[in-house]
C-alpha positions as CSV (number, residue, x, y, z in Angstrom):
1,X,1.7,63.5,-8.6
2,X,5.6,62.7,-7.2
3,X,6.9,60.1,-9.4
4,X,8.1,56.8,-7.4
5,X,11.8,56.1,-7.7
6,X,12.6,53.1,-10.2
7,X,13.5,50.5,-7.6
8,X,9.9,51.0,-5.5
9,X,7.8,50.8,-8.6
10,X,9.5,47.8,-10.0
11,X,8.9,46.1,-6.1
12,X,5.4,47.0,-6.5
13,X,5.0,45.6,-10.0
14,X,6.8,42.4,-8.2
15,X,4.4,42.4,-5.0
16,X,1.5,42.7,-7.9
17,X,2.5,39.9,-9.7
18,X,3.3,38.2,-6.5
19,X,-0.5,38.6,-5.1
20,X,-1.8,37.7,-8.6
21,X,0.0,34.6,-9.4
22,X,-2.1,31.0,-8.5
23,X,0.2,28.8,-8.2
24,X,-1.2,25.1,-9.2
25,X,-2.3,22.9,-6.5
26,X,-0.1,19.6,-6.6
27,X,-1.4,16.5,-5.1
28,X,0.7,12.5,-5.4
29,X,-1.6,10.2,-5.6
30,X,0.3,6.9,-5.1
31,X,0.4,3.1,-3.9
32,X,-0.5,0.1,-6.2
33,X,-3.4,-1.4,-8.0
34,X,-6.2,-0.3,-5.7
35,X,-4.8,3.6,-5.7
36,X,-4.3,2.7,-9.5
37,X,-8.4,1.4,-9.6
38,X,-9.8,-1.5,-10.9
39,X,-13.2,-0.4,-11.0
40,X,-15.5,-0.2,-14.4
41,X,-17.5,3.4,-14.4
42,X,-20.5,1.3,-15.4
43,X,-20.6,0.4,-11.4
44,X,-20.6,4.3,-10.5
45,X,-24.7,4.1,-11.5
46,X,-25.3,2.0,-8.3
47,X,-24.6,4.4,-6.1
48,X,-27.7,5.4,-6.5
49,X,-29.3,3.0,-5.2
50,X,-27.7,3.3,-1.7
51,X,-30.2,3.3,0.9
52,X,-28.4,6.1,2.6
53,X,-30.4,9.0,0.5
54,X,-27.7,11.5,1.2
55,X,-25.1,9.0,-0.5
56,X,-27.7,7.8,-3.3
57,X,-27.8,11.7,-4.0
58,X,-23.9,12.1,-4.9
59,X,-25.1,9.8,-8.3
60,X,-26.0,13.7,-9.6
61,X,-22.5,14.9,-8.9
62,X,-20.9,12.7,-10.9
63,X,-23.5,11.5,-13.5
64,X,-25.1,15.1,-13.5
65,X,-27.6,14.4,-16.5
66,X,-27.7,10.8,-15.4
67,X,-25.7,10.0,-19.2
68,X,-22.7,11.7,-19.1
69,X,-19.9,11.4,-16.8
70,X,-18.8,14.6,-14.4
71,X,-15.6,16.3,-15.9
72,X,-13.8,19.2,-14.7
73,X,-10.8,21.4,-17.0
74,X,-10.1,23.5,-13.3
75,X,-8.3,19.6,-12.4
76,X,-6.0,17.7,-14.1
77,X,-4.8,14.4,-13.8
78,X,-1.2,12.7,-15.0
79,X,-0.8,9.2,-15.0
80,X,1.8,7.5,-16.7
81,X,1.8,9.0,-20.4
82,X,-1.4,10.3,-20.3
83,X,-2.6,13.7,-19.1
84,X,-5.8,15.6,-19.4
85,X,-8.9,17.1,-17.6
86,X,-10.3,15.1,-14.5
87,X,-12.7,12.5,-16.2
88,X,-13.1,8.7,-15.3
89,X,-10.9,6.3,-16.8
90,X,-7.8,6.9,-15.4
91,X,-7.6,3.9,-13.5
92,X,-6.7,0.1,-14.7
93,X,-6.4,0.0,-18.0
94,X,-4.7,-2.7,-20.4
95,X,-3.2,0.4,-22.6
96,X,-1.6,2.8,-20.2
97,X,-1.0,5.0,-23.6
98,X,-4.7,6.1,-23.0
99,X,-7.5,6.7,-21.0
100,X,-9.4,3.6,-20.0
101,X,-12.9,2.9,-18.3
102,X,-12.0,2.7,-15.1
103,X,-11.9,4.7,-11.8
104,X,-9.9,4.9,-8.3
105,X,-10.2,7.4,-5.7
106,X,-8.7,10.1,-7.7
107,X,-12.1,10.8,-9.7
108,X,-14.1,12.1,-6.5
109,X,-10.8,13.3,-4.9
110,X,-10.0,15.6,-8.0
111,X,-13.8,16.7,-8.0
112,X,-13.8,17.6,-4.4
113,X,-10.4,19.3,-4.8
114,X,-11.6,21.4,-7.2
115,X,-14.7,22.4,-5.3
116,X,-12.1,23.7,-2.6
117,X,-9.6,25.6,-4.2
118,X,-10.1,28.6,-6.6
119,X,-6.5,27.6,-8.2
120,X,-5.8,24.9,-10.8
121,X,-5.7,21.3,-9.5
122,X,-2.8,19.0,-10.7
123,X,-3.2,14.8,-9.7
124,X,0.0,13.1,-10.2
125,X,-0.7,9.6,-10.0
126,X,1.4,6.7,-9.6
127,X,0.3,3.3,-9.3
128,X,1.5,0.2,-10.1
129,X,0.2,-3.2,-9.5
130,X,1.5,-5.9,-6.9
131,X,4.1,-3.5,-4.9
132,X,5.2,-4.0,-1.5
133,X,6.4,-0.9,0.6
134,X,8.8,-3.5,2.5
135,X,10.5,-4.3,-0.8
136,X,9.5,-2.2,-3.5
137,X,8.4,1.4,-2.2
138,X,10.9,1.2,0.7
139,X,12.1,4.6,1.4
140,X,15.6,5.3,1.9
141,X,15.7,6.3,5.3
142,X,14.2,2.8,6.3
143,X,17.6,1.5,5.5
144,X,17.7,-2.5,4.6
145,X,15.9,-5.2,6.5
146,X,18.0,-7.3,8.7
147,X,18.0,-10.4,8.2
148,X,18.0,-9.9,4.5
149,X,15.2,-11.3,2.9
150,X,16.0,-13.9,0.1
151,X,14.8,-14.5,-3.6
152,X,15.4,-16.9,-6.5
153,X,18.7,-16.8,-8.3
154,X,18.7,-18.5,-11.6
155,X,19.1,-21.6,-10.5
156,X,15.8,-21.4,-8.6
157,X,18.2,-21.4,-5.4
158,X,17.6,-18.9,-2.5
159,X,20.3,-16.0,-2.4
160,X,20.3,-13.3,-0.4
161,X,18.3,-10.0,-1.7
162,X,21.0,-7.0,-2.3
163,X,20.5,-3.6,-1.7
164,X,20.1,-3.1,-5.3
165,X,16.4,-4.2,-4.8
166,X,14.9,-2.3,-2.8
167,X,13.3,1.0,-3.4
168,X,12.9,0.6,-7.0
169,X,9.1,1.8,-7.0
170,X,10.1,4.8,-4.8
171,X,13.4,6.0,-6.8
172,X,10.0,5.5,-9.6
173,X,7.8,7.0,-8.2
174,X,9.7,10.6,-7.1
175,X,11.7,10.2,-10.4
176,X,8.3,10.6,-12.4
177,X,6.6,13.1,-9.9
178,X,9.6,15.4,-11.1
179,X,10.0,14.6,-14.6
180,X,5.9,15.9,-14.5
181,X,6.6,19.3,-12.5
182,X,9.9,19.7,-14.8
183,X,7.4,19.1,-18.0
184,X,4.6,21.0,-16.4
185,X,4.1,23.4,-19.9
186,X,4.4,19.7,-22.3
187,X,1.8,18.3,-20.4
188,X,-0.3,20.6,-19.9
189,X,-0.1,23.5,-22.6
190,X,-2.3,25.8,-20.6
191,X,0.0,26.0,-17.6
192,X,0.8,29.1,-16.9
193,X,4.6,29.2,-16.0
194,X,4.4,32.5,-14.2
195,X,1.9,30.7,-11.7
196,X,4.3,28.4,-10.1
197,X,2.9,25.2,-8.5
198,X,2.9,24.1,-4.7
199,X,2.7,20.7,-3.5
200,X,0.4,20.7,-0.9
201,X,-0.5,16.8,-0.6
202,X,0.3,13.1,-0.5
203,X,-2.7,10.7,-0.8
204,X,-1.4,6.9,-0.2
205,X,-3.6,3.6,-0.8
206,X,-1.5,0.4,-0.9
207,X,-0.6,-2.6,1.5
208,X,-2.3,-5.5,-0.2
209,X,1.3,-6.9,-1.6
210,X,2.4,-6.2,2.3
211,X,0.2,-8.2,3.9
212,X,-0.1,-11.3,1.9
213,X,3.9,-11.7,2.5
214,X,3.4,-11.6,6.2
215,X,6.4,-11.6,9.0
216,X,8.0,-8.7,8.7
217,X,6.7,-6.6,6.1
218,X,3.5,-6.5,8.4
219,X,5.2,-5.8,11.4
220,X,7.7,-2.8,10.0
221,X,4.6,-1.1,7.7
222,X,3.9,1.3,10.4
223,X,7.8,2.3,10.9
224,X,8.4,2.3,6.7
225,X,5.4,4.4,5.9
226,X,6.4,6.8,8.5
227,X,9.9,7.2,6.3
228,X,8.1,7.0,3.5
229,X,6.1,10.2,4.2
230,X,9.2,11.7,5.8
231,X,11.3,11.4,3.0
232,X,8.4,12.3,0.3
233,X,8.0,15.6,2.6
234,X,12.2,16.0,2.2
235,X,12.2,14.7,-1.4
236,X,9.9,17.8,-2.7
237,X,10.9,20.2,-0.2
238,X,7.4,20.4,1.1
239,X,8.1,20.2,5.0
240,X,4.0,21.2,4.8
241,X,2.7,18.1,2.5
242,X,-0.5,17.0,4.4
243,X,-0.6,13.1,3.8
244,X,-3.8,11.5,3.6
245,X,-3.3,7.0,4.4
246,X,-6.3,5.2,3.2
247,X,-6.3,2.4,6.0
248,X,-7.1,-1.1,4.0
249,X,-10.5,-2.3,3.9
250,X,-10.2,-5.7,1.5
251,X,-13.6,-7.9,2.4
252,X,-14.9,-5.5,4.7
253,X,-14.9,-4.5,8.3
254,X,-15.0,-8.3,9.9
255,X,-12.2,-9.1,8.0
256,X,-9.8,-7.7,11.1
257,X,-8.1,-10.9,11.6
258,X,-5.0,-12.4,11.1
259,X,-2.6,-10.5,8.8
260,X,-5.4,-8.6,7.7
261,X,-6.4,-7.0,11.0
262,X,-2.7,-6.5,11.5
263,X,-1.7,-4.5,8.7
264,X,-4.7,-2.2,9.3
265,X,-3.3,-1.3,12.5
266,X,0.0,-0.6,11.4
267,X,-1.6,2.0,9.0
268,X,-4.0,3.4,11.7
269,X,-0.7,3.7,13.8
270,X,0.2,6.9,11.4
271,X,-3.1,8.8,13.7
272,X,-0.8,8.4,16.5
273,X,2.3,9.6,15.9
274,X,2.8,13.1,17.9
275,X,5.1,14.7,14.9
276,X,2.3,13.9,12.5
277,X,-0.7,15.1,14.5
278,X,-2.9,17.7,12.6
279,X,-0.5,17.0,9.0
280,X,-1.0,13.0,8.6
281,X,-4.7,11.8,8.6
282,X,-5.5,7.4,8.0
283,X,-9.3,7.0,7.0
284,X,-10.9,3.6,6.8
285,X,-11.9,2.0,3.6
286,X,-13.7,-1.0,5.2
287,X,-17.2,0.7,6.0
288,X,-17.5,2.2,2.7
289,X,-17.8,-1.1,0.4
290,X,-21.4,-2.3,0.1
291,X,-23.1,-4.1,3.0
292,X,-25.0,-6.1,0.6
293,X,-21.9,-7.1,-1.7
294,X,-19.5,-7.8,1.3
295,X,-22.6,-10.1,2.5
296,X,-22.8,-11.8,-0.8
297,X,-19.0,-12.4,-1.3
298,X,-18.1,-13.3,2.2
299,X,-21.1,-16.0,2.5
300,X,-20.2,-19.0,4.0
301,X,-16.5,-17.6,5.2
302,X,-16.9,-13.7,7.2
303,X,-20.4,-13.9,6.7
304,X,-21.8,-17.1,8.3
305,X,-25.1,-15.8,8.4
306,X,-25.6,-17.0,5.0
307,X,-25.1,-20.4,3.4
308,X,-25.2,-20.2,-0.1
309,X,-25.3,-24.3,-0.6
310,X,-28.4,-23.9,1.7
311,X,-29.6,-20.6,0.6
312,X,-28.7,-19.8,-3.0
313,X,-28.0,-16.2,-4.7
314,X,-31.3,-15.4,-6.0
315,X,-31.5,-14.0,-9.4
316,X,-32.2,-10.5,-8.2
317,X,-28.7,-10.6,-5.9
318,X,-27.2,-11.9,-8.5
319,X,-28.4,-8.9,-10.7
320,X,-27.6,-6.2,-8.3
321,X,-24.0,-8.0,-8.1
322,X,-23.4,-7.7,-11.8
323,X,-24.8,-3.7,-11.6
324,X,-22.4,-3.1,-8.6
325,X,-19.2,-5.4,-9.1
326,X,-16.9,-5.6,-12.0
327,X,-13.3,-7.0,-10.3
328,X,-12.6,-9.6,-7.6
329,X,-12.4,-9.3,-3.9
330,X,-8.8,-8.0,-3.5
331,X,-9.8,-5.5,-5.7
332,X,-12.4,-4.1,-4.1
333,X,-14.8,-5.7,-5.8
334,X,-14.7,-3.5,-8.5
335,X,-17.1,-1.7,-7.0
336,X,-17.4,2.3,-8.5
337,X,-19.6,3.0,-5.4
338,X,-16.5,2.4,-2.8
339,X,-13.8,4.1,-4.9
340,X,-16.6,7.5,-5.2
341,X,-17.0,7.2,-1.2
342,X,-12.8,6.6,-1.1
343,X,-12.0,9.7,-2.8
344,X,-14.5,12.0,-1.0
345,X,-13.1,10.4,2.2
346,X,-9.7,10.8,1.2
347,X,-10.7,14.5,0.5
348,X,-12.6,15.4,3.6
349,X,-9.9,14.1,6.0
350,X,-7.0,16.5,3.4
351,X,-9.1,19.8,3.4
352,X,-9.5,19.3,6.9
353,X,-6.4,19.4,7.2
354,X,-5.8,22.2,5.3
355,X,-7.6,24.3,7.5
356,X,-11.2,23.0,7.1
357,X,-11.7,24.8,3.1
358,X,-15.2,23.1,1.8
């Protein structure tokens, strides 16, 4: 047999290792407390009940043995200083040193990730509480509101805000994204270096902070998150990153009014930009929270069906409340029913995406 010349077989050896390597599948997961999740796992167990059998079944995914809670080693998860397999309890939590007891979308999203992809699954997610994307996550090629917004000085005066602060959460956010890539091997002792990692997505699912400030931070969400997944996509050199915008759904689908009904729109707008057609994907939230919990917490105010001063909870609703809710309204409800559908959601719309891998 000829002997191949030096060069060749070392390019074949290269190809080899080339066609071998898996490179880990990256995924941001970011926004603010809702992205974050404020919802106990104890209210994962009433998924089951939902009267849509096919829903009711997913219980068995995530509760397999109907004890213990799903976890997978082929995902893992990063947020803040703690990093491990995908499990629950990576969301809210008073100690963000360790893992807590409760979920956000990342839990189903990791599992149906996993499902899809042969390779290792990285979730980096960043998430903190009561950020605005006008102020906070404002991405620099959205330049600096004009007017300028003002503030307190010490005095408890208004002064004009400087461009000093804005874009703290997003100079945060990318900052800790690649401190984790950089730290990939101290994170995560069985990374293989040799494998490489790709970013392949961004998953968003924030607003609230937005839309409670009204005026202009309504008005300019659609134009800032459009920068905001630009400059992610330039940040990371990932010209690629399919970015999945979970619309808000806060009290349900009749709460489309006012500031409210605005801001949804503004995230919707993202379906309709022609540079982001087939690579940017906004999925409603609002249809997936409970019928009969929305029902119950909007009596009297959405829901004027009901009059509670008239027509009490009953101790049964208020039993299947305490089973299905663990936070407040803003939050969901607390609800580890919604956050389950979220995720899978959030999932569907990014494999879809990526070229339809189930």
């Amino acid at each position: 047999m000829k002997k191949l010349p030096a060069l060749v077989t070392a390019s074949l050896c290269l190809a080899a290792a080339i066609a071998s390597a898996k490179p880990v599948k990256v995924f941001i997961m970011a926004g603010q407390s809702n992205m974050d999740g404020q919802a106990d796992k104890r209210t994962i167990d009433y998924l089951g009940e939902d009267k849509d059998p096919a829903r009711a079944a997913l219980l068995k995914i995530f509760k397999p043995d109907g004890k213990d809670f799903m976890t997978r080693s082929d995902v893992w998860v990063t947020s803040d200083d703690v990093s491990g397999d995908l499990s629950p309890g990576y969301g809210g939590r008073k100690n963000y040193s360790k893992l807590g007891n409760c979920i956000g979308p990342e839990y189903s999203f990791g599992y149906y990730m996993g499902e899809a992809f042969d390779n290792q699954v990285l979730l980096i997610k960043y998430a903190p509480g009561g950020q605005s994307l006008y102020v906070n996550f404002r991405p620099p090629s959205a330049g600096l509101p004009d007017p300028m917004p003002v503030k307190q000085g010490p005095d408890k005066t208004k002064i004009p805000m400087t461009k000093e602060d804005f874009g703290g959460q997003y100079r945060g956010m990318t900052g800790y994204v690649h401190d984790v890539l950089k730290n990939l091997k101290k994170r995560f002792p069985n990374y293989n270096e040799k494998d490489g990692y790709e970013i392949v997505g961004f998953v968003w699912f924030q607003g609230f902070n937005d839309m409670i400030e009204g005026g202009q931070p309504v008005a300019e969400y659609g134009k800032n998150l459009t920068c905001l997944i630009k400059d992610m996509r330039k940040e990371f050199n990932a010209p690629d990153m399919k970015v999945v915008v979970g619309v808000m759904g806060v009290n349900g689908m009749k709460n489309e009014v006012g500031k409210q009904g605005d801001i949804r729109n503004e995230m919707r707008s993202m379906n309709k930009v022609p540079e982001f057609k087939g690579n940017v994907k906004a999925v409603e939230s609002a249809p997936l929270l409970s019928p009969e919990v929305v029902a119950l917490k909007t009596a009297g105010w959405l829901n004027k069906d009901r009059d509670l001063k008239k027509d009490p909870i009953t101790p049964e609703e208020d039993a299947m409340l305490k089973r299905a809710t663990s936070n407040l309204g803003f939050h969901y409800y607390g609800e580890g029913r919604f956050f389950i559908l979220l995720g899978k959601n959030m999932a569907e719309a990014m494999l879809e995406m990526l070229g339809g891998k189930k």
